[in-house]
N, CA, C and O atoms as a Tinker XYZ file with bonds, in Angstrom:
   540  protein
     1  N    195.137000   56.261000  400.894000    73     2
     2  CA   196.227000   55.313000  400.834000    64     1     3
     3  C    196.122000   54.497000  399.550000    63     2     4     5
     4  O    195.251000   53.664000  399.300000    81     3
     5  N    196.932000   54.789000  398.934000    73     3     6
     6  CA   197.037000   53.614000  397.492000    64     5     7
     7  C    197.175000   52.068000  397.843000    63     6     8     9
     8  O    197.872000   51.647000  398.766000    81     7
     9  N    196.360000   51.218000  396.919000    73     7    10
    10  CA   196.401000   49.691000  397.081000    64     9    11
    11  C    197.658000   49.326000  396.616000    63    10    12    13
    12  O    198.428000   50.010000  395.943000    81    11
    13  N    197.822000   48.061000  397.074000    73    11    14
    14  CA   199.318000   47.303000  396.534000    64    13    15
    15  C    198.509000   47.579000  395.027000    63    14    16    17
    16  O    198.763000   48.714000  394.626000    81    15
    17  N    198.213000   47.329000  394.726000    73    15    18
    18  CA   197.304000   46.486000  392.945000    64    17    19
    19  C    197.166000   48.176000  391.947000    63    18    20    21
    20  O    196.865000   48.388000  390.772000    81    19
    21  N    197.398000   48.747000  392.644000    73    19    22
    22  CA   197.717000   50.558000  392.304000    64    21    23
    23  C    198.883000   51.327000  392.189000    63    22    24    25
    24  O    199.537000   51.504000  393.216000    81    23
    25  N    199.361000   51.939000  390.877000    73    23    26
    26  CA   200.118000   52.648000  390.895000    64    25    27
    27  C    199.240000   54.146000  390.587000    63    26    28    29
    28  O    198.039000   54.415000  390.540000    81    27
    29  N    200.451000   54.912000  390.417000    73    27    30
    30  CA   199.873000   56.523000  390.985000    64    29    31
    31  C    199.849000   56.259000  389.170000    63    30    32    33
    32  O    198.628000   56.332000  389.038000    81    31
    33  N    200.407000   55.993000  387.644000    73    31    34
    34  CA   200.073000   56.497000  386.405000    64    33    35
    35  C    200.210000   55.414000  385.304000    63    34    36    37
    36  O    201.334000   55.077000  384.931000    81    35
    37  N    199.228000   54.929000  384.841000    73    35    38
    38  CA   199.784000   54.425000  383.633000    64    37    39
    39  C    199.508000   54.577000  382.649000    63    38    40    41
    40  O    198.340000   54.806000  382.335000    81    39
    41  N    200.297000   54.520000  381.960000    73    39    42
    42  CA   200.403000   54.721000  380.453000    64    41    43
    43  C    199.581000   53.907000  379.278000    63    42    44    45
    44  O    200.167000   52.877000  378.945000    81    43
    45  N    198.310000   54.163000  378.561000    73    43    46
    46  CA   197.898000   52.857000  377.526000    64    45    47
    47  C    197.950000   53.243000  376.258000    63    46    48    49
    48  O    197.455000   54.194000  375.653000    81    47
    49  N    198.803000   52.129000  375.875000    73    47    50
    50  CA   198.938000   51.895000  374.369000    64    49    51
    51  C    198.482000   51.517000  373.777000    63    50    52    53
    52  O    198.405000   51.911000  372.614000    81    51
    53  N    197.685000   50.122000  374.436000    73    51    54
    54  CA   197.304000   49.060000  373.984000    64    53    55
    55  C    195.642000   49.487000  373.456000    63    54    56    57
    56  O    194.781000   49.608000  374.327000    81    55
    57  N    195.278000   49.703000  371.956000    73    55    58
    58  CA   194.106000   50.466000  371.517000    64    57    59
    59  C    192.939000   49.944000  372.338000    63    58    60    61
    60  O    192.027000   50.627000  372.805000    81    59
    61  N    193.150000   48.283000  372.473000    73    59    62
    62  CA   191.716000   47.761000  373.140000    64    61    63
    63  C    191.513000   48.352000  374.872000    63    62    64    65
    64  O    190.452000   48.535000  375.468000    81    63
    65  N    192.855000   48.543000  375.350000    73    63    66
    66  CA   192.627000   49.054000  376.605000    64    65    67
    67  C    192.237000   50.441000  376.263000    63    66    68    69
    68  O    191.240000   50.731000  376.924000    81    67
    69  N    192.717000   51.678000  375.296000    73    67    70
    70  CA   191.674000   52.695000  375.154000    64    69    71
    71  C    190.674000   52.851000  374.889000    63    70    72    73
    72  O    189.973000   53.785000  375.279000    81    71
    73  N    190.318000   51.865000  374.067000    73    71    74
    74  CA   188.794000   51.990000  373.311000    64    73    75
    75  C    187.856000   51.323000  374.943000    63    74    76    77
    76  O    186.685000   50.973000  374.798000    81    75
    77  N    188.160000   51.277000  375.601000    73    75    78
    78  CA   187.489000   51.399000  377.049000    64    77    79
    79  C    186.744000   52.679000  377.489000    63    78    80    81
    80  O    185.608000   52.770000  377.955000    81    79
    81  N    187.862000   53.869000  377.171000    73    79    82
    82  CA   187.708000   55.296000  377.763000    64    81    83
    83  C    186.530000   55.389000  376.788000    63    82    84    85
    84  O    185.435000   55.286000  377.340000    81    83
    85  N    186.512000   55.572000  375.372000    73    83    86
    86  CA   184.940000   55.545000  374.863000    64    85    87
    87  C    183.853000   55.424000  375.265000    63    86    88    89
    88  O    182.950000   56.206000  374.968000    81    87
    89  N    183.725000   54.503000  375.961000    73    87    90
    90  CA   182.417000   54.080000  376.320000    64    89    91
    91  C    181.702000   54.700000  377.678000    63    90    92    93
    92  O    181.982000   54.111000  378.722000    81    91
    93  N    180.941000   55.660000  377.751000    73    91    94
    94  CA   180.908000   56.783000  379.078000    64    93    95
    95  C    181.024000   56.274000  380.244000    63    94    96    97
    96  O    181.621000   56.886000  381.130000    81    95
    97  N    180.540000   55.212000  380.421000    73    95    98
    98  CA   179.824000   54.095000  381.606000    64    97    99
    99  C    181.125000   53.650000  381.988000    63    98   100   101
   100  O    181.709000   54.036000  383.000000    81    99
   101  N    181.568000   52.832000  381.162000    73    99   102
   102  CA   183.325000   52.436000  381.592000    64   101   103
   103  C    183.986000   53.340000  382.250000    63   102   104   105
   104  O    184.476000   53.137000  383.360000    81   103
   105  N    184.060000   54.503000  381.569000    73   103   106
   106  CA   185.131000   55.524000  381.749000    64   105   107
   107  C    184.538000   55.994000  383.580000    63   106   108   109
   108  O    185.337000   56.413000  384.417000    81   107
   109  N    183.336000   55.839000  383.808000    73   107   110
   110  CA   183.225000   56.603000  384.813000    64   109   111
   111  C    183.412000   55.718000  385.940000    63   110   112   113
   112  O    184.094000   56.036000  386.914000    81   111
   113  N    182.756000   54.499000  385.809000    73   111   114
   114  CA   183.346000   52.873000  386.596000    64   113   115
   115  C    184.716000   53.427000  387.381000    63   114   116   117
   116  O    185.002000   53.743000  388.536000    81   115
   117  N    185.450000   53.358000  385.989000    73   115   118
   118  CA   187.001000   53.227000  386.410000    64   117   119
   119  C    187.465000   54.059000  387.023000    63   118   120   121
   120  O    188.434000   53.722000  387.705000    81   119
   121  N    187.068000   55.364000  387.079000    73   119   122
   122  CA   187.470000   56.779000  387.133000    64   121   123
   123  C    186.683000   56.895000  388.992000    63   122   124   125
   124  O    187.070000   57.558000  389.954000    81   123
   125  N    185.798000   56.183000  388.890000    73   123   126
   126  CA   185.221000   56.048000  390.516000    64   125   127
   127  C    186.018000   55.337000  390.981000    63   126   128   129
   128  O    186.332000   55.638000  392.132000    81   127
   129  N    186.576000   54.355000  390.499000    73   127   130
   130  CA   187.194000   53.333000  391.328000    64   129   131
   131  C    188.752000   53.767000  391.337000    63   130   132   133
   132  O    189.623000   53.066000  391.851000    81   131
   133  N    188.893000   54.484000  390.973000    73   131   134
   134  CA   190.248000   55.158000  391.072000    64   133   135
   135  C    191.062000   55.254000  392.301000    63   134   136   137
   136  O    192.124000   54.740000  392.654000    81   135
   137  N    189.555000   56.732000  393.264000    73   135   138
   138  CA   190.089000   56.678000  394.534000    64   137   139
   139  C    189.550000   55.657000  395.747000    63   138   140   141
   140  O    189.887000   55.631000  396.930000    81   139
   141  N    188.817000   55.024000  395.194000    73   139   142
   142  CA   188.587000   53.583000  396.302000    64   141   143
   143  C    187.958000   52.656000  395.598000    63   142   144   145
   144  O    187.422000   52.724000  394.492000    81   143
   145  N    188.123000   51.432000  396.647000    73   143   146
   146  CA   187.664000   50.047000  396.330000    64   145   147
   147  C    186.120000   50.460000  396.518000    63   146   148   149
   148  O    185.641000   51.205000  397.372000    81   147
   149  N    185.417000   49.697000  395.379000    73   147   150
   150  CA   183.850000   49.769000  395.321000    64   149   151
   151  C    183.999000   48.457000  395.187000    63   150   152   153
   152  O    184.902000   47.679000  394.880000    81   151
   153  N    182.171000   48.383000  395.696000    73   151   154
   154  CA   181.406000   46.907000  395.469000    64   153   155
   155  C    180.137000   46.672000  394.399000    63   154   156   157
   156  O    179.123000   47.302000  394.696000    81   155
   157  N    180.099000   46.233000  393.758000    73   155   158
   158  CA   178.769000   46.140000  392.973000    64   157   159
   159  C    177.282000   46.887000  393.275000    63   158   160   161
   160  O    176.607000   47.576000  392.510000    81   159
   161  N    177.098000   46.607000  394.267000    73   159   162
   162  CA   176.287000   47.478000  395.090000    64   161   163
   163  C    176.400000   48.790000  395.533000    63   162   164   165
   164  O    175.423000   49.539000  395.515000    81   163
   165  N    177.835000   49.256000  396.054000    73   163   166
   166  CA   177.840000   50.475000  395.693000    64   165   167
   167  C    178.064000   51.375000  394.623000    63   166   168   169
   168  O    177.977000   52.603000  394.635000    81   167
   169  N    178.429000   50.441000  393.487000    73   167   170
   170  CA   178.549000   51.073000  392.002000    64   169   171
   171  C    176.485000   51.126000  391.600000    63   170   172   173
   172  O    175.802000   52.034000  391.128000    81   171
   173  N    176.242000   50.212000  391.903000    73   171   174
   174  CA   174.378000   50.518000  391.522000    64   173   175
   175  C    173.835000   51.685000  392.246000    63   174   176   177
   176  O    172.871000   52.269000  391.752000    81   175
   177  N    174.294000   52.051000  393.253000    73   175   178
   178  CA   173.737000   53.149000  394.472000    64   177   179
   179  C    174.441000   53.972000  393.591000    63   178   180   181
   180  O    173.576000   54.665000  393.056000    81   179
   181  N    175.655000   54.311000  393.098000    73   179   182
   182  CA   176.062000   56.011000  392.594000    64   181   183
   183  C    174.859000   55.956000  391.106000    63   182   184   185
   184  O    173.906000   56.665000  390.783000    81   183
   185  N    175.510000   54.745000  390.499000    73   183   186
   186  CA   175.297000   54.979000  389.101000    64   185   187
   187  C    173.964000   54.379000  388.225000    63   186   188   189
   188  O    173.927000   54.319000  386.996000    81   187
   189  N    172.780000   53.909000  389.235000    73   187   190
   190  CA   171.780000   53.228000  388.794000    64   189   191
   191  C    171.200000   52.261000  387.903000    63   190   192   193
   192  O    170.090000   51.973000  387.455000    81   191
   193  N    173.031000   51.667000  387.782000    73   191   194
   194  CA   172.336000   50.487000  386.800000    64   193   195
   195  C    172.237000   49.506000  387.575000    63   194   196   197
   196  O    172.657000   49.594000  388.729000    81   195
   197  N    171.624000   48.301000  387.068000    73   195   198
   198  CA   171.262000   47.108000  386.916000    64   197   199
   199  C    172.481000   46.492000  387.640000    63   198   200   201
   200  O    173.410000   47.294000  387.547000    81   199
   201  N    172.844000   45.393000  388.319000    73   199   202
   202  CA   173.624000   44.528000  388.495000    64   201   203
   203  C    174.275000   43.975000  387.265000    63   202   204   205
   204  O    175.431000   44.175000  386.895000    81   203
   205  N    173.305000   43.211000  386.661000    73   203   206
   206  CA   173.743000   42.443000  385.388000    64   205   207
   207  C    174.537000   43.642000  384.490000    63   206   208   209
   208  O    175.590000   43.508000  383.866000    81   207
   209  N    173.704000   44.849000  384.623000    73   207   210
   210  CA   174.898000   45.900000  383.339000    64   209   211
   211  C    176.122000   46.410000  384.026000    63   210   212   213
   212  O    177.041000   46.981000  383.440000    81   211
   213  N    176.067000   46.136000  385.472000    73   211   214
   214  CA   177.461000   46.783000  386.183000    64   213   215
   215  C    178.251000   45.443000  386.236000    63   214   216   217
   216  O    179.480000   45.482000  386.167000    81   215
   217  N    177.655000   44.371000  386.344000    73   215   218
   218  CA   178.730000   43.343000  386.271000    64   217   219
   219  C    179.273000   42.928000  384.915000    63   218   220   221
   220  O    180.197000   42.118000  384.984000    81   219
   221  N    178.832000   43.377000  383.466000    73   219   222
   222  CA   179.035000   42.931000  381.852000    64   221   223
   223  C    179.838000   44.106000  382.052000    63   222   224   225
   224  O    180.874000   43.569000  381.661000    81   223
   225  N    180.294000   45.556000  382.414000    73   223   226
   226  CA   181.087000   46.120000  382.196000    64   225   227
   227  C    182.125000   46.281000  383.138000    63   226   228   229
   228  O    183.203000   46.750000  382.773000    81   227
   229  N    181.863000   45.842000  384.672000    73   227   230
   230  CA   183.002000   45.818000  385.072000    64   229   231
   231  C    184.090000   44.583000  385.070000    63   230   232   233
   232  O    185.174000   44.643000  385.650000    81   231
   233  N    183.566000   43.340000  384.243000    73   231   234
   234  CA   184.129000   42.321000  383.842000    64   233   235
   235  C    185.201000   42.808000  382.101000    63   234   236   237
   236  O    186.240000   42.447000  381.549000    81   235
   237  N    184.406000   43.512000  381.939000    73   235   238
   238  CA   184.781000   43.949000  380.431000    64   237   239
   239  C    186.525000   44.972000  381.049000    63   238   240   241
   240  O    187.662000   45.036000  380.582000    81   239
   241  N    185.934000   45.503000  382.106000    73   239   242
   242  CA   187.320000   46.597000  382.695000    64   241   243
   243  C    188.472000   45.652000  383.017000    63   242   244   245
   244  O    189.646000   45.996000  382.881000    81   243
   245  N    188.072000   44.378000  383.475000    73   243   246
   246  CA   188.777000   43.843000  384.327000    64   245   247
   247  C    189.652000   43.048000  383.634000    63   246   248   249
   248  O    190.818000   42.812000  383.953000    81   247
   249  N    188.769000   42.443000  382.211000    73   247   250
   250  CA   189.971000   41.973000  380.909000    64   249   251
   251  C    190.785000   42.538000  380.405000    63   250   252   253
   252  O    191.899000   42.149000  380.053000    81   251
   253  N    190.105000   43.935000  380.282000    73   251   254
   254  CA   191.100000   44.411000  379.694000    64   253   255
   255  C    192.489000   45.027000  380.500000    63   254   256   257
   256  O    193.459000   45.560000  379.960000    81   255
   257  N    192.303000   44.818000  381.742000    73   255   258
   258  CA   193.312000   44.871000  382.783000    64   257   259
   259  C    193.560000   46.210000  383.158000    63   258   260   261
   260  O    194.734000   46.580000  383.186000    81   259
   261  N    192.417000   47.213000  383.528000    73   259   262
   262  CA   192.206000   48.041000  384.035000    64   261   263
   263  C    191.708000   48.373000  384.994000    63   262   264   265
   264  O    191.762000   49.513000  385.455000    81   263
   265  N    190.963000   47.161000  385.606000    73   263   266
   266  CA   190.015000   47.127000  386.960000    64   265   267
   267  C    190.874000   45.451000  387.497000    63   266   268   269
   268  O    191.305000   44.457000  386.912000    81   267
   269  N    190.766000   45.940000  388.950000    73   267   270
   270  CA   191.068000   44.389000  388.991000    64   269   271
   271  C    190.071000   44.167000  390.896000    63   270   272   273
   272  O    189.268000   44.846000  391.535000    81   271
   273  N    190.588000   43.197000  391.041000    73   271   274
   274  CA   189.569000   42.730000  392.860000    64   273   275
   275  C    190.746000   43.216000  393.365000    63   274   276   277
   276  O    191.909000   42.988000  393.034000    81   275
   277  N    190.167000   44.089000  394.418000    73   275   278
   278  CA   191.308000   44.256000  395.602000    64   277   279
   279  C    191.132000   43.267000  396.708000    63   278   280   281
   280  O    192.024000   42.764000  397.390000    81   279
   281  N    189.684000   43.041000  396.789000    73   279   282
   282  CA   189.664000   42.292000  397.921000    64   281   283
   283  C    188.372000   41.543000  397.857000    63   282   284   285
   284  O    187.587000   42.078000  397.073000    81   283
   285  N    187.913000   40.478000  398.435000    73   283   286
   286  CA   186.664000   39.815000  398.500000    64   285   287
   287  C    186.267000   39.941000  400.340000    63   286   288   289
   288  O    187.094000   40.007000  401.249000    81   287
   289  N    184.858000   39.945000  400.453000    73   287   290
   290  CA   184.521000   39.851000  401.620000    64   289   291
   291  C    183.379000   38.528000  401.900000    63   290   292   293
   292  O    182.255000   38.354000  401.427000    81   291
   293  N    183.952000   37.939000  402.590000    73   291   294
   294  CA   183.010000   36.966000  402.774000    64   293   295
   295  C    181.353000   36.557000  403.058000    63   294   296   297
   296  O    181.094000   36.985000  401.933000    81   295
   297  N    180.477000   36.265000  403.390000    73   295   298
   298  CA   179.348000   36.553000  403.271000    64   297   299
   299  C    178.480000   34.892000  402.944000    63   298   300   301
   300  O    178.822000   33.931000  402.255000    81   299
   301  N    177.219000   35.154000  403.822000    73   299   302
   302  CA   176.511000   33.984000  403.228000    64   301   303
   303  C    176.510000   34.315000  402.019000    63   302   304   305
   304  O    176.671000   35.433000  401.530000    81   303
   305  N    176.240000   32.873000  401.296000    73   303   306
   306  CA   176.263000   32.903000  399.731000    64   305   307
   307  C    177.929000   33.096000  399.058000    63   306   308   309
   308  O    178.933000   32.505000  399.457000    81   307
   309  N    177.845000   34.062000  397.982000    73   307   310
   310  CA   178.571000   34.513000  397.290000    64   309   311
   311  C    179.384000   35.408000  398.191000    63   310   312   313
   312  O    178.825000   36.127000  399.020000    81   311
   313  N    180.920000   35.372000  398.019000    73   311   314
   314  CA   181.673000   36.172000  398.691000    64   313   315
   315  C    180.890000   37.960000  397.789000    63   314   316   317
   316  O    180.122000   37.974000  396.827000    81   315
   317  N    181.408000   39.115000  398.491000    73   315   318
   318  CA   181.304000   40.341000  398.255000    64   317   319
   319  C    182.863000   40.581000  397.294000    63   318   320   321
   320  O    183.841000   40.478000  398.034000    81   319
   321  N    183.153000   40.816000  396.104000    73   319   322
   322  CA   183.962000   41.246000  395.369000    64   321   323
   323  C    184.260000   43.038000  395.174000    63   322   324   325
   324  O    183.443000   43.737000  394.575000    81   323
   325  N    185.484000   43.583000  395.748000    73   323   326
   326  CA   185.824000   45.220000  395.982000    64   325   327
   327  C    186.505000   45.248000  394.549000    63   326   328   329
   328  O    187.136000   44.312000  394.060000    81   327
   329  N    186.306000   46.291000  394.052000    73   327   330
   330  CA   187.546000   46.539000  392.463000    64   329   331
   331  C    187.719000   47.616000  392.574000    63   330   332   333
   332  O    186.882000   48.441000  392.938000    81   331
   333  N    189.144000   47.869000  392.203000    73   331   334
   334  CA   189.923000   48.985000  392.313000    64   333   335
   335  C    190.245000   48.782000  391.151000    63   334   336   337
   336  O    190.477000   47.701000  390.610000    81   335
   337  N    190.294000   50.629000  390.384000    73   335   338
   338  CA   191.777000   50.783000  389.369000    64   337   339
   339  C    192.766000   50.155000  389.633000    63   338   340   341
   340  O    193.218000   49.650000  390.660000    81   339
   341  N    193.160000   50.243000  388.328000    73   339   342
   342  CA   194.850000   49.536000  388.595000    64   341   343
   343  C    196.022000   51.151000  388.205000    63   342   344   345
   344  O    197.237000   51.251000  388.038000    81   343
   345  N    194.938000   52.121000  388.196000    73   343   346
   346  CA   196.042000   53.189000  388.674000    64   345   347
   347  C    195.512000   54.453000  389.221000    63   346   348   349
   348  O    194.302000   54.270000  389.352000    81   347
   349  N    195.766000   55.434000  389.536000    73   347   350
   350  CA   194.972000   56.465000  390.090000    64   349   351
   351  C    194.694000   57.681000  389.270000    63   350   352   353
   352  O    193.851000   58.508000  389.619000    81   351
   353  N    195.547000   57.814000  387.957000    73   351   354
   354  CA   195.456000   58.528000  386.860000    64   353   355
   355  C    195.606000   57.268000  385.521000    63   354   356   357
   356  O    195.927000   56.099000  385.736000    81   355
   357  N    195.374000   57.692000  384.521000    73   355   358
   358  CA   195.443000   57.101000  382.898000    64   357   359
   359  C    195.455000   58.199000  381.990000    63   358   360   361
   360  O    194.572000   58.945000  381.566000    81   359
   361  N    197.156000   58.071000  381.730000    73   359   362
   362  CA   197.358000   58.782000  380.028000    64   361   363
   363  C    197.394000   58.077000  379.017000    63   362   364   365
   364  O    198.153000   57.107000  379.044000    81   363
   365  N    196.723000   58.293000  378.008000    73   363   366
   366  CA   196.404000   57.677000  376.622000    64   365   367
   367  C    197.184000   58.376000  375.800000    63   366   368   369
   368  O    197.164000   59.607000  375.817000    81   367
   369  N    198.062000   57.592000  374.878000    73   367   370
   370  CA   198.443000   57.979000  373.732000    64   369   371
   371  C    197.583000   58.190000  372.903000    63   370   372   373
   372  O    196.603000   57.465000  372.733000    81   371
   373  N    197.910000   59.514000  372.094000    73   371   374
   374  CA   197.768000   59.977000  371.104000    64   373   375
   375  C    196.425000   59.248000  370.455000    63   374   376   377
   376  O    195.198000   59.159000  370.495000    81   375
   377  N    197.973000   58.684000  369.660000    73   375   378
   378  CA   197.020000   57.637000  368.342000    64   377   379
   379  C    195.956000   56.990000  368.752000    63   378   380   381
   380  O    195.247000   56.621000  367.817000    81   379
   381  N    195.418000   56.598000  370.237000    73   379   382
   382  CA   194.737000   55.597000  370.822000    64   381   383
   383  C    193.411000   56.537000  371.029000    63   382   384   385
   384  O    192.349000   55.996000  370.720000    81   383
   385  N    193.365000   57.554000  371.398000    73   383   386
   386  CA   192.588000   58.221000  371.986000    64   385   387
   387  C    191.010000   57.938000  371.342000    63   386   388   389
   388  O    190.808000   58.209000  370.158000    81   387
   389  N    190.016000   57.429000  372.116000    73   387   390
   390  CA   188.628000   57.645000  371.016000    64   389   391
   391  C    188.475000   58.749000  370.681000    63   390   392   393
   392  O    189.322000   59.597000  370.961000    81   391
   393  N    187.247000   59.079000  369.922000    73   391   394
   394  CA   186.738000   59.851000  369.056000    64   393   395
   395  C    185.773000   60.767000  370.509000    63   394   396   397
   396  O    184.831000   60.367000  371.194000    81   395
   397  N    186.395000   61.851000  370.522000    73   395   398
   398  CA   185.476000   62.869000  371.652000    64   397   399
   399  C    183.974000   62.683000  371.522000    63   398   400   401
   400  O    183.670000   61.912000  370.613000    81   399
   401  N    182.710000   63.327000  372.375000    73   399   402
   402  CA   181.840000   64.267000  372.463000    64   401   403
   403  C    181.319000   65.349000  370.939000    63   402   404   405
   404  O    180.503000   65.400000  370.019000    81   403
   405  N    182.681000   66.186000  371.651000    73   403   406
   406  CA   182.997000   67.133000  370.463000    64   405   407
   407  C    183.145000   66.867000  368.920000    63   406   408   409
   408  O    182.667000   67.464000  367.956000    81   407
   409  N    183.771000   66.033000  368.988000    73   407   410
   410  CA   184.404000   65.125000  367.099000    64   409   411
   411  C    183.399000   64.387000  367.103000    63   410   412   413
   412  O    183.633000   63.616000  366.172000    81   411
   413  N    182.157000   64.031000  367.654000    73   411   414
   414  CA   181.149000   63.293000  366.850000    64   413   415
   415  C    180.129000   64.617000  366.762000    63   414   416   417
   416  O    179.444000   64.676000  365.741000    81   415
   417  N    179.992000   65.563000  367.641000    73   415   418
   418  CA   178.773000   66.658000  367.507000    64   417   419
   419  C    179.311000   67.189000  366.194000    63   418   420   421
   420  O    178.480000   67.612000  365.390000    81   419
   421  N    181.031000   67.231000  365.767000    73   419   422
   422  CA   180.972000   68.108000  364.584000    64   421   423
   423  C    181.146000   67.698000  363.642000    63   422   424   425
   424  O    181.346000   68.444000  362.684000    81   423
   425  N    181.146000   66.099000  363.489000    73   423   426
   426  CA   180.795000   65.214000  361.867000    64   425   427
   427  C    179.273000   65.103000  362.058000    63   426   428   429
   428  O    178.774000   65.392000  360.970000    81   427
   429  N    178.395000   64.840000  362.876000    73   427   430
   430  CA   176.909000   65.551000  363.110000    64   429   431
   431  C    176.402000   66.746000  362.716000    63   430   432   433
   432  O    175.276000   66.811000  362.222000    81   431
   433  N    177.202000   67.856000  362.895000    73   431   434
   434  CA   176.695000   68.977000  362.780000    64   433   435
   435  C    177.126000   69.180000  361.014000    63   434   436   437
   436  O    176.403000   69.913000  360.339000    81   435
   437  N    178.134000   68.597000  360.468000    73   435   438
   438  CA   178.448000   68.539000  358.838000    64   437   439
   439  C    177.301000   67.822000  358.351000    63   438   440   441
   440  O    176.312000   68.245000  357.752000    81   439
   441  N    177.697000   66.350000  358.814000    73   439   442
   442  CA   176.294000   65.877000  357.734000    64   441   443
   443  C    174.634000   67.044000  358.237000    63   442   444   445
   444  O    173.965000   67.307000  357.237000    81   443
   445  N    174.273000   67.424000  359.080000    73   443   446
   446  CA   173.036000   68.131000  359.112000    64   445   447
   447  C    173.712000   69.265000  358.381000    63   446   448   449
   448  O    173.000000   69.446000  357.393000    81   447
   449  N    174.397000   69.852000  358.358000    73   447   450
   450  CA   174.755000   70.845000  357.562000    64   449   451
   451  C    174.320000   70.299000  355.679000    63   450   452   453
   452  O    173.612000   70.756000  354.781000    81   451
   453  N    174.950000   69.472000  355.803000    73   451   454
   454  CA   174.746000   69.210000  354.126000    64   453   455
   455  C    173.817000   68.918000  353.667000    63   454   456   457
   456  O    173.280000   69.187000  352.592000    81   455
   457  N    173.423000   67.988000  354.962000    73   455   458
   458  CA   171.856000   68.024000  354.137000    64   457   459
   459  C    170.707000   68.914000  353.874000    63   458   460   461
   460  O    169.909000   68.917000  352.936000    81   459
   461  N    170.811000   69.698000  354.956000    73   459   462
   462  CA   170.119000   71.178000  354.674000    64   461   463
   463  C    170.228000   71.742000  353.601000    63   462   464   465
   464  O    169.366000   72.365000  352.983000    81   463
   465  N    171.781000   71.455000  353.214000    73   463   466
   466  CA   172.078000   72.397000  351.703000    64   465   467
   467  C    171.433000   71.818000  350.553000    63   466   468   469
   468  O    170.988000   72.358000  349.540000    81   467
   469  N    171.482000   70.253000  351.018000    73   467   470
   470  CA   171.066000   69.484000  349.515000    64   469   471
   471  C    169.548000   69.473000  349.416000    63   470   472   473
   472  O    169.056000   69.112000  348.347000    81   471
   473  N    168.597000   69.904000  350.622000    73   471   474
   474  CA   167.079000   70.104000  350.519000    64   473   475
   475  C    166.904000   71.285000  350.278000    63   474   476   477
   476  O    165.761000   71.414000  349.839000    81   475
   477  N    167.677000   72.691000  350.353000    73   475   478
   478  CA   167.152000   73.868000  350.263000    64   477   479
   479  C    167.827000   74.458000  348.815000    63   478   480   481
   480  O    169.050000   74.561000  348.722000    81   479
   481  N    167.150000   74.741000  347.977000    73   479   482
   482  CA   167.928000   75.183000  346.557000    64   481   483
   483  C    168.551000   76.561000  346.650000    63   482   484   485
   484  O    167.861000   77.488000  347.074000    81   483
   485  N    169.729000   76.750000  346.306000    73   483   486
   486  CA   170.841000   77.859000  346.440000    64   485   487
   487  C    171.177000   77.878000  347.615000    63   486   488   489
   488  O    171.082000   79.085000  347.840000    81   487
   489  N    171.702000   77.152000  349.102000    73   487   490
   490  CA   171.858000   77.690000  349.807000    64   489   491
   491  C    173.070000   76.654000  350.484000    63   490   492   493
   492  O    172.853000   75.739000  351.279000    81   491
   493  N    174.014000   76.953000  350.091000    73   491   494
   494  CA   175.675000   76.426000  350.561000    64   493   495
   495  C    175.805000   76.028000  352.227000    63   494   496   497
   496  O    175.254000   76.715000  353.087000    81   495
   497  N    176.555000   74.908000  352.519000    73   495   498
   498  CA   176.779000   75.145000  354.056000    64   497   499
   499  C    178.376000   74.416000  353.658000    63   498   500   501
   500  O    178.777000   73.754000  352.701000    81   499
   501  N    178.877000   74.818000  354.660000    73   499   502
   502  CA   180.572000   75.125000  354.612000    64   501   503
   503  C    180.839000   74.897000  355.699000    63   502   504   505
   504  O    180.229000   75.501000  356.581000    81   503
   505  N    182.161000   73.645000  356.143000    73   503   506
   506  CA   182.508000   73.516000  357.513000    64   505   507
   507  C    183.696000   74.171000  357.355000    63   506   508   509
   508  O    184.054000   74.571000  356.247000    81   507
   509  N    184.452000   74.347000  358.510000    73   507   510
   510  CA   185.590000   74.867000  358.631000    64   509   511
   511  C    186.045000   74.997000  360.426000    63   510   512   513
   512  O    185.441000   75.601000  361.313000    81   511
   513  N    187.049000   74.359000  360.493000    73   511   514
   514  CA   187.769000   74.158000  362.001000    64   513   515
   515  C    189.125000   75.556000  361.966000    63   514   516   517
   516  O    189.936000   75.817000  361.077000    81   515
   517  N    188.908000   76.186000  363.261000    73   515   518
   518  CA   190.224000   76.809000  363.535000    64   517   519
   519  C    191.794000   75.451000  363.630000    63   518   520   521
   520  O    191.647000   74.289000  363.249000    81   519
   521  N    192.667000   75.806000  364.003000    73   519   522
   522  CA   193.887000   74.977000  363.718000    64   521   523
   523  C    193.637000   74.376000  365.077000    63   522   524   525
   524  O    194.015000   73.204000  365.079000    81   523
   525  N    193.169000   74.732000  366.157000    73   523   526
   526  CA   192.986000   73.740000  367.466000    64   525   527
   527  C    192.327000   72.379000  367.017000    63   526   528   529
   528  O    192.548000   71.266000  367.492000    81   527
   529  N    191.318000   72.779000  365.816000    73   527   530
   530  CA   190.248000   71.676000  365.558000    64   529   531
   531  C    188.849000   72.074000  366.451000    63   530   532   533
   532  O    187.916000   71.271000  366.427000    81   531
   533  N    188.720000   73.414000  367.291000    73   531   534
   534  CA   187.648000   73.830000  367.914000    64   533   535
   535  C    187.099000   74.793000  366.796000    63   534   536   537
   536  O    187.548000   75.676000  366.064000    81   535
   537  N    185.520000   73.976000  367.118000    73   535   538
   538  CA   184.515000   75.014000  365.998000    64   537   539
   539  C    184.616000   76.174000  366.332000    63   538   540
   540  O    184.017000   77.051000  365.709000    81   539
C-alpha cells in the first residue's frame, strides 16, 4: 500500500537532489525505503552502520527532500522516527545523472593506461569507447 507522503514517480532535476544517487549508501537508504517505512534500527540491522552514520545520511536524504517521516512511534525517551521515500521509483534527468561505477573504472583504467606508457619506453596505450560509451 503506498503512503499518503508517496507517489508511484518522480522526476529530479534539481542537481543537488541527484548528486544524492552518487553516493552508494544514500542511494541504497532510499531505494530500501522505497517499499516501506524503516526505522533507524532497522536500517543498522540490513546495512551495518553506525547510528550516528545512518542518522548524518538519512538527515542529508531528508533535506534534500527525498526521504521524509511517515510516522513517529512513541516510546520511553525519544519518540521512534519511520522514513519513507517520497516516491516508489526516481527518474533522473540526463544532465543530472552522477558519474557511474563504469565512467570512473574507465578514466582509471586511462590514467593507469598512460602511465604504463610513460614508464615503459616504446610502448603506446590508446583508449577508445564504442558509440554506446561501453569499453
Amino acid at each position: 500500500m503506498k503512503s499518503p507522503i508517496q507517489s508511484s514517480l518522480v522526476t529530479i532535476s534539481d542537481p543537488r537532489q541527484a548528486a544524492m544517487f552518487g553516493h552508494p549508501m544514500r542511494c541504497r537508504l532510499l531505494l530500501w525505503c522505497s517499499a516501506k517505512e524503516r526505522s533507524l534500527s532497522q536500517m543498522k540491522a540490513r546495512f551495518g552502520l553506525s547510528l550516528s552514520k545512518l542518522h548524518y545520511h538519512v538527515t542529508r536524504l531528508v533535506r534534500a527532500g527525498l526521504l521524509a517521516v511517515s510516522r513517529t512511534q512513541p516510546r520511553g525517551g525519544r519518540p521512534i522516527r519511520f522514513y519513507r521515500a517520497v516516491a516508489e521509483q526516481f527518474r533522473i534527468a540526463q544532465e543530472h545523472l552522477p558519474a557511474g561505477p563504469s565512467e570512473r573504472w574507465a578514466a582509471e583504467l586511462r590514467r593507469s593506461l598512460n602511465d604504463a606508457a610513460n614508464r615503459v619506453e616504446g610502448m603506446a596505450a590508446t583508449y577508445s569507447a564504442d558509440p554506446e560509451g561501453e569499453l
